[in-house]
PLY file of the C-alpha trace (Angstrom):
ply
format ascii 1.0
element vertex 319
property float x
property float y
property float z
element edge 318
property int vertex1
property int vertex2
end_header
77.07 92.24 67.97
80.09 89.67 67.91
81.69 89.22 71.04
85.35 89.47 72.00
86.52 85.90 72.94
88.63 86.37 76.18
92.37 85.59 75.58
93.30 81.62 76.40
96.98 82.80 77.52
98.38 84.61 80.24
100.58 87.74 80.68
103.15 85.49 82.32
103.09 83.15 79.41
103.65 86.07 76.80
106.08 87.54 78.52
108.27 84.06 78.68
107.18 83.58 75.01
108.81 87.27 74.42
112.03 87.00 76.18
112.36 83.33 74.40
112.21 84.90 70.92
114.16 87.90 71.60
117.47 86.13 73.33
116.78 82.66 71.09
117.17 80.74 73.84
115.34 78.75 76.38
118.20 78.61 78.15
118.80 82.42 78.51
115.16 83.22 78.74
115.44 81.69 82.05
118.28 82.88 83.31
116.68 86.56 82.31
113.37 85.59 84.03
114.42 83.65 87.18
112.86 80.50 86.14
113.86 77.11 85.49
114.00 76.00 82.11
111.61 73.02 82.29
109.10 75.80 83.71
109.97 77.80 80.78
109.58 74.74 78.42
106.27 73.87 79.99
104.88 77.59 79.52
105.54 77.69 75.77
103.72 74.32 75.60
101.03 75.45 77.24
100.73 78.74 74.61
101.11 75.89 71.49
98.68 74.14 72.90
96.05 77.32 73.94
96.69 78.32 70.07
97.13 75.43 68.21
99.91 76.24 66.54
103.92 75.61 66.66
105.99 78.42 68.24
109.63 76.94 68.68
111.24 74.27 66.43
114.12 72.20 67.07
117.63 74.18 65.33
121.02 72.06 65.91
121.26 72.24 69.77
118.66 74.61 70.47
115.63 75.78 68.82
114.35 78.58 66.37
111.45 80.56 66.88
108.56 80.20 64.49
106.92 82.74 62.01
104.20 82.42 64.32
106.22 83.27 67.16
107.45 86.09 66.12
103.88 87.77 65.44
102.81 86.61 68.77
105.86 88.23 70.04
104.85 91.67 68.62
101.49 91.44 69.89
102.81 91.00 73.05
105.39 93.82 73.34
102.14 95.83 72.04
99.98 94.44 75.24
102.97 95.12 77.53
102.90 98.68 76.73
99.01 99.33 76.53
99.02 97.50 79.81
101.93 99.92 81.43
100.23 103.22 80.15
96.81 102.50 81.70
98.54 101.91 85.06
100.27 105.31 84.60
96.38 106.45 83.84
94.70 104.78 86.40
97.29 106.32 88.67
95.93 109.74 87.61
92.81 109.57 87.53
93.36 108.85 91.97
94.74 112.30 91.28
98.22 110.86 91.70
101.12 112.61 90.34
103.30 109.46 89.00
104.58 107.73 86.11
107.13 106.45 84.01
108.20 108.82 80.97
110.44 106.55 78.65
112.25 108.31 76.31
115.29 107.69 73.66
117.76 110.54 71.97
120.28 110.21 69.62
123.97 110.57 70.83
124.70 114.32 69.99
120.91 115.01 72.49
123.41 113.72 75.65
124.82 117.77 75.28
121.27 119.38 75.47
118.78 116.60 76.72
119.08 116.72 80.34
117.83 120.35 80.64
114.66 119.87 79.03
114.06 116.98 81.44
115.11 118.96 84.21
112.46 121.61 83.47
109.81 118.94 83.10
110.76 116.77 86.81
110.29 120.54 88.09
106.89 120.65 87.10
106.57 117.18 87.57
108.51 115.36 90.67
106.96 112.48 90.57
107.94 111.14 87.00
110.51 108.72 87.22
112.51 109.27 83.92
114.21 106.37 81.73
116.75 107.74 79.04
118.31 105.94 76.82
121.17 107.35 74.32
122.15 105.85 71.65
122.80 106.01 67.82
119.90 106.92 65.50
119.27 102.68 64.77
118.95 101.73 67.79
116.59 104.60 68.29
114.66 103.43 66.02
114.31 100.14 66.73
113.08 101.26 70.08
110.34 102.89 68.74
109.36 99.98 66.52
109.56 97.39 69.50
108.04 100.06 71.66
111.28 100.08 74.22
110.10 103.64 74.69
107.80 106.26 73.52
109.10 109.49 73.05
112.19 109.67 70.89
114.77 113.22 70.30
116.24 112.63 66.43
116.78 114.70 63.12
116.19 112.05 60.97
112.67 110.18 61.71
112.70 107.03 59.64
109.77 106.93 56.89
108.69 102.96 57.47
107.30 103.82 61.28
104.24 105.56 61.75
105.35 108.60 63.61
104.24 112.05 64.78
106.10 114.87 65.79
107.05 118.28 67.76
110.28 120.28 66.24
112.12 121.20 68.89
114.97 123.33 67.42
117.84 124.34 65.22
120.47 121.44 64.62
123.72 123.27 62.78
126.19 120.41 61.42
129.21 122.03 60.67
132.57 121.12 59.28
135.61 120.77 61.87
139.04 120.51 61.44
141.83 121.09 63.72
142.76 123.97 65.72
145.04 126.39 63.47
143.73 124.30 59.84
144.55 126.60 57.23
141.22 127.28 56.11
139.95 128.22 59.28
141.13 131.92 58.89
139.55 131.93 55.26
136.63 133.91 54.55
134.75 131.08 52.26
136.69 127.84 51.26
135.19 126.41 47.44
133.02 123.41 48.28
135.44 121.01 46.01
137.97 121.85 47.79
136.87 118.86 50.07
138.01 116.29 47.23
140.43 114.41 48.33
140.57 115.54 51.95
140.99 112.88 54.91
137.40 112.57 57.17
136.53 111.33 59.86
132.87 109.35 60.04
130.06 108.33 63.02
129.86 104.80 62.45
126.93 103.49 60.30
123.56 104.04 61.58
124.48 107.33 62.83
121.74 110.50 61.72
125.11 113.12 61.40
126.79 110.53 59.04
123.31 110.12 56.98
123.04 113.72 56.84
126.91 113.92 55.98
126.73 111.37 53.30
123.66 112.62 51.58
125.42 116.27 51.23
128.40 114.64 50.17
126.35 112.65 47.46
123.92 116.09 46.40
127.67 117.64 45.85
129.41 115.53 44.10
132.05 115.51 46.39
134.46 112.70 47.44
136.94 113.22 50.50
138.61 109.80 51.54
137.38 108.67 54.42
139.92 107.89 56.50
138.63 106.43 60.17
134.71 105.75 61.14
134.13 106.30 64.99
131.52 105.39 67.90
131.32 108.90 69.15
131.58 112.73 69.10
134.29 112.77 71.34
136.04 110.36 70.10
135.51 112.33 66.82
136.47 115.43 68.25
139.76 114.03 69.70
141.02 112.48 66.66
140.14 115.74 64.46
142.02 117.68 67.37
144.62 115.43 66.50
145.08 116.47 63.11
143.75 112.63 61.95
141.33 114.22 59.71
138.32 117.00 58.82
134.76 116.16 60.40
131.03 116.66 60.46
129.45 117.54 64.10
126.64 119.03 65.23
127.24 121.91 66.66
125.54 121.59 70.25
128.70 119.23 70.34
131.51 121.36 70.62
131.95 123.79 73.22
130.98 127.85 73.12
134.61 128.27 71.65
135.67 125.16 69.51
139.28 126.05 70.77
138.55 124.45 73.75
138.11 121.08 72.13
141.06 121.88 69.99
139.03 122.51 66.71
138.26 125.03 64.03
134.94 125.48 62.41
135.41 125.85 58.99
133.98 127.97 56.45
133.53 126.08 53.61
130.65 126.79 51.28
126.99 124.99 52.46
127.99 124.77 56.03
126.92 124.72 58.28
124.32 122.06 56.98
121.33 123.37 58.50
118.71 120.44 60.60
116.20 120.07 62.81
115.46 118.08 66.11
112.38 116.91 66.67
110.75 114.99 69.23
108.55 112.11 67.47
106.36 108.80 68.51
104.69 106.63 67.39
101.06 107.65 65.63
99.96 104.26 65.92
99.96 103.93 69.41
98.19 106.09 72.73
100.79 107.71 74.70
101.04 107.37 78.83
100.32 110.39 80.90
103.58 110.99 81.26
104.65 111.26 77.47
101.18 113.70 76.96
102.66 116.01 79.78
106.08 116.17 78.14
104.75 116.74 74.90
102.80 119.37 75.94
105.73 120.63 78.36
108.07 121.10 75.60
105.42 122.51 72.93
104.74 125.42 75.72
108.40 125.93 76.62
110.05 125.53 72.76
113.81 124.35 73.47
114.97 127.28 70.55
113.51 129.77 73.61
115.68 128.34 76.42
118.77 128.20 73.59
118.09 132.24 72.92
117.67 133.06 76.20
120.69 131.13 77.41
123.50 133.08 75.76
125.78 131.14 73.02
126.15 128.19 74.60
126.81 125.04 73.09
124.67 125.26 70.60
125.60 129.11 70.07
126.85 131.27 67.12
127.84 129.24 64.18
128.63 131.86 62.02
131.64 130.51 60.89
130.16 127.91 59.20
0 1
1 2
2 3
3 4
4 5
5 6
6 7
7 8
8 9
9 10
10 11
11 12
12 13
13 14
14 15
15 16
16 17
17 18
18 19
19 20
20 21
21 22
22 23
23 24
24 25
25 26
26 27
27 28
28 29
29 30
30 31
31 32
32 33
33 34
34 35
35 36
36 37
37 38
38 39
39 40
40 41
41 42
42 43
43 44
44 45
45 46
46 47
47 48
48 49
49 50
50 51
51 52
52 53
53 54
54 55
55 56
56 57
57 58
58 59
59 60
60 61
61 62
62 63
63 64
64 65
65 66
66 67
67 68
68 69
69 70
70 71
71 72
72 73
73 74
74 75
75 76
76 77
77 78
78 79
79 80
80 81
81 82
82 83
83 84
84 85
85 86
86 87
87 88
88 89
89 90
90 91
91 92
92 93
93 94
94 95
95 96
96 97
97 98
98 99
99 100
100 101
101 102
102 103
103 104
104 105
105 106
106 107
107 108
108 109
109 110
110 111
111 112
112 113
113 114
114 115
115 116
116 117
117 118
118 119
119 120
120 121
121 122
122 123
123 124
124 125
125 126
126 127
127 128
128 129
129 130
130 131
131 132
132 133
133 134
134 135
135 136
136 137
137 138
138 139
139 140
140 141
141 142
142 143
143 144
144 145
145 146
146 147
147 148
148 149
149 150
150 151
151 152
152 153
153 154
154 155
155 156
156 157
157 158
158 159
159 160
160 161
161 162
162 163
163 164
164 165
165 166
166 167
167 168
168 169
169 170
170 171
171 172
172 173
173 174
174 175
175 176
176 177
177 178
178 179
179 180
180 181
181 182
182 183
183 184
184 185
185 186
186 187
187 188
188 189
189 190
190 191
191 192
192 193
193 194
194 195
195 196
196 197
197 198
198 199
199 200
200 201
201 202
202 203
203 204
204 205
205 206
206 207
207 208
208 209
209 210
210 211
211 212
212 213
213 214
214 215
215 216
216 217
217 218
218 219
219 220
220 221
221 222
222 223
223 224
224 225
225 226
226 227
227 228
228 229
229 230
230 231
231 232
232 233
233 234
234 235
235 236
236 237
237 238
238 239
239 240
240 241
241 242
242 243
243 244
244 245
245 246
246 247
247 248
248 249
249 250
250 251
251 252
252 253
253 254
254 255
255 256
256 257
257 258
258 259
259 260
260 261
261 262
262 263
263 264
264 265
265 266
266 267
267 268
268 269
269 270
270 271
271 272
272 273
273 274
274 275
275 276
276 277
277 278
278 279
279 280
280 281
281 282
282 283
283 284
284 285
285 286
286 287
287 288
288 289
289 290
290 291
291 292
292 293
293 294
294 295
295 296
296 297
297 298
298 299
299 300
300 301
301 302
302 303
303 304
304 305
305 306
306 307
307 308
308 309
309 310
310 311
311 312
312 313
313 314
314 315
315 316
316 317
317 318
């Protein structure tokens, strides 16, 4: 049987190679590490010399990271995280009931997100939780650079590996301002959005890719008239009669009137989704993740949603 060679590099050198190649800098890598920069220098040298190979090259007043770098650098953020779960293992199998569950949603999850994890840290006290919201890109690109390893979305992008849970209904529906005209229609035609001003998430949002691609199936073309960072800001700015919208709606409140905003009833809304929670297939989860996964396939969000009332992701019949 071949045998594994042992490594000729060092977690400390990888993890100075990583932060190099990721900021582009030797200079910021460390400022980021609390090192001085000829120590940084001398630990890359070290790696080019332990493989043989070049990992930085000289670009105007700085230098570039290599091809070669880069790889290395994935390996690495791979090794980081293998490394971190069987810590968060090795603490369990002491029988100890502590860990790190990393986890990423998309924007809209900031209305719903935090009662799920509240229900979990119940069962759980001693997971220490790190959320990060953002939109659906940078979600993403956590996931692929494993930043974390549970991610909320509707839209699970088809070039990652991924598994996942649904979680529940996601209802986009079509806003406009409080007292629009076509808010006390019964049905409003589908063309009748020609022409009409909306407002848009900015690019890399899932609601906009899920706007756009109804919008293309249609054949429709409203004018887009503003793009924005955020569903309040969206909200505010259809409130303000700036526009019509697209929002999911665990965004607006039990009564839209309270954001100042109509759901309209125009035909194929609400544009029926899902969330789901997904990860990577590729790579072993922590403790912590299994738990949640398991937590949230035994207590289904659409349950805590009925049971709740109409709440903010209540009746959307007006869609």
């Amino acid at each position: 049987m071949n045998k594994i060679r042992p490594p000729r590099v060092t977690f400390h050198q990888l993890r100075t190679l990583e932060a190099v190649v990721r900021l582009g800098s030797i200079t910021r890598a460390a400022g980021e590490l609390h090192l001085t920069q000829p120590t940084v220098s001398a630990q890359i040298h070290e790696l080019q010399s332990a493989l043989d190979t070049a990992l930085v090259e000289p670009a105007g007043r700085g230098i570039r990271p290599t091809e070669a770098a880069r790889l290395l650098q994935e390996t690495a953020l791979d090794m980081f995280a293998r490394w971190q779960r069987f810590e968060e293992d090795l603490q369990a199998l002491h029988g100890l009931e502590r860990g790190l569950l990393r986890i990423a949603g998309v924007t809209t999850t900031e209305y719903f997100i935090a009662r799920w994890l509240r229900r979990y840290t119940d069962s759980h006290p001693g997971i220490e939780i790190e959320l990060a919201v953002d939109n659906r890109d940078a979600v993403v690109r956590r996931l692929r650079q494993d930043e974390t390893e549970l991610a909320v979305m509707m839209m699970p992008p088809d070039n990652l590996p991924l598994q996942s849970v649904p979680l529940m209904r996601n209802p986009l529906v079509l806003i406009g301002p409080a007292g629009h005209p076509w808010a006390g229609a019964r049905r409003v035609p589908r063309k009748s959005l020609d022409g009409q001003p909306m407002l848009m998430r900015e690019a890399g949002s899932g609601t906009r890719l899920a706007t756009e691609a109804y919008l293309r199936t249609h054949g429709l073309t409203p004018a887009l008239r503003a793009t924005l960072g955020s569903n309040e800001a969206i909200k505010h700015a259809v409130a303000a009669g700036l526009g019509l919208a697209v929002l999911s709606r665990h965004a607006l409140a039990e009564d839209p009137a309270q954001d100042g905003v109509a759901v309209l009833p125009v035909a194929g809304f609400p544009i029926e989704r899902r969330w789901l929670l997904v990860w990577r297939s590729d790579r072993r989860l922590s403790l912590a993740a299994r738990r949640f996964v398991e937590h949230v396939q035994d207590h289904p969000p659409d349950a805590d949603a009925a049971s709740a009332g109409k709440g903010r992701a209540g009746d959307d019949r007006a869609g």
